[in-house]
N, C-alpha and C positions, 0 to 999 in steps of 0.2 A: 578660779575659786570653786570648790566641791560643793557640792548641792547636798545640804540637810539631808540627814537619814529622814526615813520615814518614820512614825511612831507602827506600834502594830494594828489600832484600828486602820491608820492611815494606810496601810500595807491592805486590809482585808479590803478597805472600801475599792483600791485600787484596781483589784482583782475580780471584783464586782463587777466594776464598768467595762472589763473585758469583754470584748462580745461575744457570749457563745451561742446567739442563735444562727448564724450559720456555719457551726464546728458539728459535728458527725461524732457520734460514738468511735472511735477504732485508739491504735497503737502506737499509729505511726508518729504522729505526734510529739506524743511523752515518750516514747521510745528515743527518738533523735536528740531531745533537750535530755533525757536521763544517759545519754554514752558522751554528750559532750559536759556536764556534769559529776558525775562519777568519779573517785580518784584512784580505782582498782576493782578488783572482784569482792563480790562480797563474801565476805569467811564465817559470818553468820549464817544460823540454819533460819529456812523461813517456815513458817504456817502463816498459808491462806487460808480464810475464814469467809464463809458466802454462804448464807441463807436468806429466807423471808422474813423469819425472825429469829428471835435467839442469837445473832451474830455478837450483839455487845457483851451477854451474857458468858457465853462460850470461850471470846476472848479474854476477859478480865479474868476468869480462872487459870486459863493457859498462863496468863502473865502471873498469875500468884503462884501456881504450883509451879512451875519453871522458875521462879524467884526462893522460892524455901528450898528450892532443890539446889542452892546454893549459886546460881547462875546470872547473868547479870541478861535484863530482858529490854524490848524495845515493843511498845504498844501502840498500835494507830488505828482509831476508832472515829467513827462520825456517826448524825451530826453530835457537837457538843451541846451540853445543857445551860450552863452559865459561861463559861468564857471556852475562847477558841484552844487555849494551852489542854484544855483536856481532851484532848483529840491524839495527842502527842506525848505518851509518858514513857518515860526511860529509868528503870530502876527503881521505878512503883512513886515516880515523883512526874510532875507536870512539867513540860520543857519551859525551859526559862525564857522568858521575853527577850533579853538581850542574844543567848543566842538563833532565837527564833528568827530573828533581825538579820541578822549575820545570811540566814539560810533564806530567808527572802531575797537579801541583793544578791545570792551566789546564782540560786533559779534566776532573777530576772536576766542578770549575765549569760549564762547561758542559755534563756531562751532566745535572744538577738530577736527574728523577725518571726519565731512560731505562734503563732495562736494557742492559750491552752485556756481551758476554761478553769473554774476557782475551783471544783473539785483537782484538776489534774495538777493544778498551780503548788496545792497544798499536798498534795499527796509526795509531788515532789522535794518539797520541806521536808518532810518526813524522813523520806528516805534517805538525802543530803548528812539529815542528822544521826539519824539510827547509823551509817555506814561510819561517821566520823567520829560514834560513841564506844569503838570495839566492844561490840554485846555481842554476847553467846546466842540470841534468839529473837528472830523478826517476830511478833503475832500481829499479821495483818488482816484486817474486816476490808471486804471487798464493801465498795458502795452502793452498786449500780448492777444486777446481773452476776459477772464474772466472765465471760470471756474477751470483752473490748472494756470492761472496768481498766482504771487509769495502772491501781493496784496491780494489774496482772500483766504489768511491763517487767515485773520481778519473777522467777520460776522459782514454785511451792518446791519444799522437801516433804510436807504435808498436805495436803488438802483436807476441807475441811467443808459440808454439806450441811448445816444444822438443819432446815426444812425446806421445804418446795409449798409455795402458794401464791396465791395470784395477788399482786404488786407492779406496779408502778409497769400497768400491761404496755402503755403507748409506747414503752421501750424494749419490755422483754418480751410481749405475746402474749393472746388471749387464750392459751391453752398451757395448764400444767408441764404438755411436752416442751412448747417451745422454751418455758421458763427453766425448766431442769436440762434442756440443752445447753442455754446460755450459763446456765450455773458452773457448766462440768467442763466449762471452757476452762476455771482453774487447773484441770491435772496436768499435771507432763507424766512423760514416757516413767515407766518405773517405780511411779513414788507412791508410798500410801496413799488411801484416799477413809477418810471417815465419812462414813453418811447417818445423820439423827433421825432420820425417820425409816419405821419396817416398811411401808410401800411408798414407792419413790417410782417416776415415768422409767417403763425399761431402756429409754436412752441414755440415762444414767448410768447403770449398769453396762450398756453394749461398749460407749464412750471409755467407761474405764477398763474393759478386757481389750479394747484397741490399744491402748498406753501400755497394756501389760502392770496393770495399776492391781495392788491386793487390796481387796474392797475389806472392810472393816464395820458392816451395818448394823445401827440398832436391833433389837433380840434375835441378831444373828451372831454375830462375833463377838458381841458385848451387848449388856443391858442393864440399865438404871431402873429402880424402882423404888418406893417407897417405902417406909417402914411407920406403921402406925401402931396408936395408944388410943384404944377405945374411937378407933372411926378418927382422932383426927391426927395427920404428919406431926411426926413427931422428928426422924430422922427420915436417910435413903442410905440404898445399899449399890453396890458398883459389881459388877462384874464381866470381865473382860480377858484380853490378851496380853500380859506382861512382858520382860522381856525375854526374847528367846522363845518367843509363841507360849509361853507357860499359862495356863490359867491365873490367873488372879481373881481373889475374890476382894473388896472391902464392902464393912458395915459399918454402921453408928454414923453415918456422915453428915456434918450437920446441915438443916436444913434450911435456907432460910425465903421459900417461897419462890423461887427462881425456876425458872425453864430447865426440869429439870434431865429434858432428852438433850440440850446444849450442854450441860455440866456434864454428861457423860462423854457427851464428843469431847469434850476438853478432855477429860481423865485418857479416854484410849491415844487422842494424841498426845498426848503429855508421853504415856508409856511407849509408844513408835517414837516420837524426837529422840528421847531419854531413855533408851534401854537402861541404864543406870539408877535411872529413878527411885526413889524411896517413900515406901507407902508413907513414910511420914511428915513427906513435902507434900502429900495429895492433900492428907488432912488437915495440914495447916494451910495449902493453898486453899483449899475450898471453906474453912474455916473463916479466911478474911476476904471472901470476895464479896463484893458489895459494890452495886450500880445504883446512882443516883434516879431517880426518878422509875424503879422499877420495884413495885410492890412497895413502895419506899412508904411508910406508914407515922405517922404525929398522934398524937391524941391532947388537943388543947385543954385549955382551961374548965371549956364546957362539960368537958367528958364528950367530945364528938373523935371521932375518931375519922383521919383524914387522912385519903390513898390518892399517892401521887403515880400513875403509870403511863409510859408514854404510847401506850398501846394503839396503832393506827391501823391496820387492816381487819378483812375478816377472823383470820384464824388465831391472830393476836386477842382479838376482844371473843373468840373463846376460850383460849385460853383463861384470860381472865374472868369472865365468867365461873370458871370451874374453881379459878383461886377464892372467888368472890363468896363460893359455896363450901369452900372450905372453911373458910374464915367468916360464921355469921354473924350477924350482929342483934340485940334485941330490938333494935326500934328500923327503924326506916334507912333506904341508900338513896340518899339525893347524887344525882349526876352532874357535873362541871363536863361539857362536853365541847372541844374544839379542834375543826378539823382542815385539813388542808382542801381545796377546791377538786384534783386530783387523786382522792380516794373515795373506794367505795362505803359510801358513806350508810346508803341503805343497809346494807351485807353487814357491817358493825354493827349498827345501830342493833336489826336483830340478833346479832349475838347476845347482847348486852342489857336489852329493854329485860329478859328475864328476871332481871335481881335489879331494878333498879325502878322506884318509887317514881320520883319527881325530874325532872331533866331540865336543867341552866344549860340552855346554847350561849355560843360566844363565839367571836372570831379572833382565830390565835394571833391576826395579825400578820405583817407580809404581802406582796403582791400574790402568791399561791392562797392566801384565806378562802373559805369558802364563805360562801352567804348566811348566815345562823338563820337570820328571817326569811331567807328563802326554801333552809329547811326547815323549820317549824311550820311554814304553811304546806311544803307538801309532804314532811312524814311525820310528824310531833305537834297538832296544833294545840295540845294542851300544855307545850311546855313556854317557859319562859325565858327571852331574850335578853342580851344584854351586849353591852360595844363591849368588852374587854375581861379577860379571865381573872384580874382580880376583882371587879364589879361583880361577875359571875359568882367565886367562890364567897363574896362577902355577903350575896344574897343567900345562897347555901346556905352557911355557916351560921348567920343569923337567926332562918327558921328553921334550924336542928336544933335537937334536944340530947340532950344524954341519953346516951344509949344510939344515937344516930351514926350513920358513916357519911361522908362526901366523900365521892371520887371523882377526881380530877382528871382526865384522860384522851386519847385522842388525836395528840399531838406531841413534837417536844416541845414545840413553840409555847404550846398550851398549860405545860406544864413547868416549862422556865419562868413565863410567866407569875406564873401565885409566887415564885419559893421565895420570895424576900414579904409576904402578907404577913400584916401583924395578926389576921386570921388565922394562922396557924400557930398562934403560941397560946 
């Protein structure tokens, strides 16, 4: 008698209980389950995508401009915000459950006796699917690093660098070099490489003259900048390497609050995949790109206006700061803040206390949560606690007034949390 399929939560919980605390970052692994899986080469182009931040960003353009460029694309992004199918889109659509199924029992099969942890489990779902979809183009988000990421069992036609910052150090290293080491472990021999930031560690650079790799840097080879109407973004302008080395220039591009050094990485790889390319697939790629929980903005009933971002490290919760001062508001920014146990929390926090009034700790939840009441007593004693992000945002939302902002931030966790609040209608 066959034993019941699994449902797909049943499938994640499964994965779950895999044991990865004594599996080791490396290759070998998903390498050996990915060659007895596999059912040819693969005939799609791929972009790998690895930064600190900006990686969802960068991606979901690639996937839109490559998709108006008449192409048929395969997108694999982590983590998700509300269900696991958005991790996995094929054709600017979410993988379907039932064949998701399908690519669960095919990995389990062919994992036989390996160990893989649920990053490596899923990534192999992906790729099971992407290769049996015949798509014109991989755009893969590295998760972890980039040179022992699960992701990088596949070799770029692209690489792709959005920034270099300190993250999730107890695996990449306490130093900028060791992290853009481990970054640059995406290149192979020969192949473009884009990097989103003007200074980046010079192992960066040395890594990619060993490959014989044509480097493509921010306001070196290409450069993104803004276009304003009295002091505030109104548009950005692109300028880069088309195809055949040609200059290209575009303008008017719309803006809509996004990283806007990753959108440019997307544009110059877009034009390296796609020499073919047509300015007119950029601006309607970039025209519909749109990521949940990033600058993702509501304005309820009250007149409160409410920022959903899943901003978690230092240079993210700079970033956002600067977005924060772009976009001011008349009255006060109460903060919804929850973070994982594993980030620097202090290092956010200062980015972020600038523009931000009142502070609701909360714990996003998960065995990674951090303590809210352990940091309110040693960095925020004036602010106020609470068990969970909708209790959080509902104290928020409460004593704002018109004219006020909440933001929500910190986490995804944090921020999956609110989005079904009747708070925000």
């Amino acid at each position: 008698m066959a034993k019941p399929m699994r449902s797909l939560p049943e499938w994640l919980t499964y994965i779950e209980s895999l044991d990865p605390s004594r599996i080791e970052l490396g290759l070998d692994r998903i390498r050996a389950v990915w060659d007895r899986l596999k059912v040819g080469p693969i005939e799609a182009k791929v972009i790998t995508v690895t930064g600190t931040n900006g990686k969802g960003t960068c991606c979901t353009a690639l996937d839109c401009i490559l998709r108006y460029s008449g192409a048929k694309v395969g997108r694999y992004t982590s983590p998700h915000i509300r269900e696991f199918n958005e991790r996995i889109m094929i054709n600017g659509e979410m993988a379907i459950s039932t064949d998701l199924l399908d690519a669960f029992e095919r990995v389990e099969s062919a994992r036989e006796k390996t160990d893989l942890t649920y990053f490596e489990f899923t990534t192999l779902v992906c790729l099971d699917l992407f290769q049996r979809s015949e798509l014109d183009y991989w755009v893969l988000e590295v998760g972890l690093g980039g040179r022992l990421d699960a992701v990088n069992v596949v070799d770029a036609d692209v690489a792709v660098v959005t920034s270099v910052g300190l993250d999730h150090m107890d695996w990449l290293g306490e130093t900028l070099h060791a992290v853009a080491q481990e970054k640059a472990g995406i290149f192979r021999e020969g192949i473009p490489v884009v990097l989103g930031q003007a200074n980046l560690p010079a192992v960066m650079k040395r890594k990619a003259s060993e490959l014989n790799c044509q480097v493509f840097q921010n306001t070196q080879q290409w450069e993104a900048y803004l276009e304003t109407t009295i002091g505030k973004p109104t548009a950005w302008s692109w300028q880069g390497k088309g195809s055949a080395g040609k200059l290209k220039l575009l303008t008017a591009l719309p803006y809509h609050q996004l990283n806007l050094d990753s959108l440019g990485c997307a544009v110059q790889a877009a034009y390296l995949i796609n020499p073919e390319l047509k300015d007119s697939a950029v601006l309607l790629g970039i025209e519909y790109t749109q990521l949940r929980g990033r600058w993702e903005v509501v304005h309820n009933s009250k007149g409160v206006e409410i920022v959903l971002d899943v901003a978690h490290n230092p240079a993210a919760g700079f970033a956002l700061r600067g977005t924060l001062k772009q976009n001011p508001v008349v009255g006060k920014t109460f903060c919804v803040l929850g973070m994982l146990n594993d980030k620097q929390h202090m290092d956010f926090i200062g980015e972020v206390a600038p523009v931000v009034d009142t502070w609701f700790l909360t714990n996003p939840g998960g065995s990674r949560s951090w303590d809210a009441q352990q940091i309110q007593e040693s960095l925020l004693p004036q602010a106020l606690v609470f068990p969970t992000p909708e209790l959080a945002l509902a104290n928020a939302v409460t004593r704002a007034q018109e004219g006020d902002r909440v933001l929500v931030t910190g986490s995804f966790l944090t921020v999956e949390a609110v989005m079904d609040s009747e708070f925000l209608q």
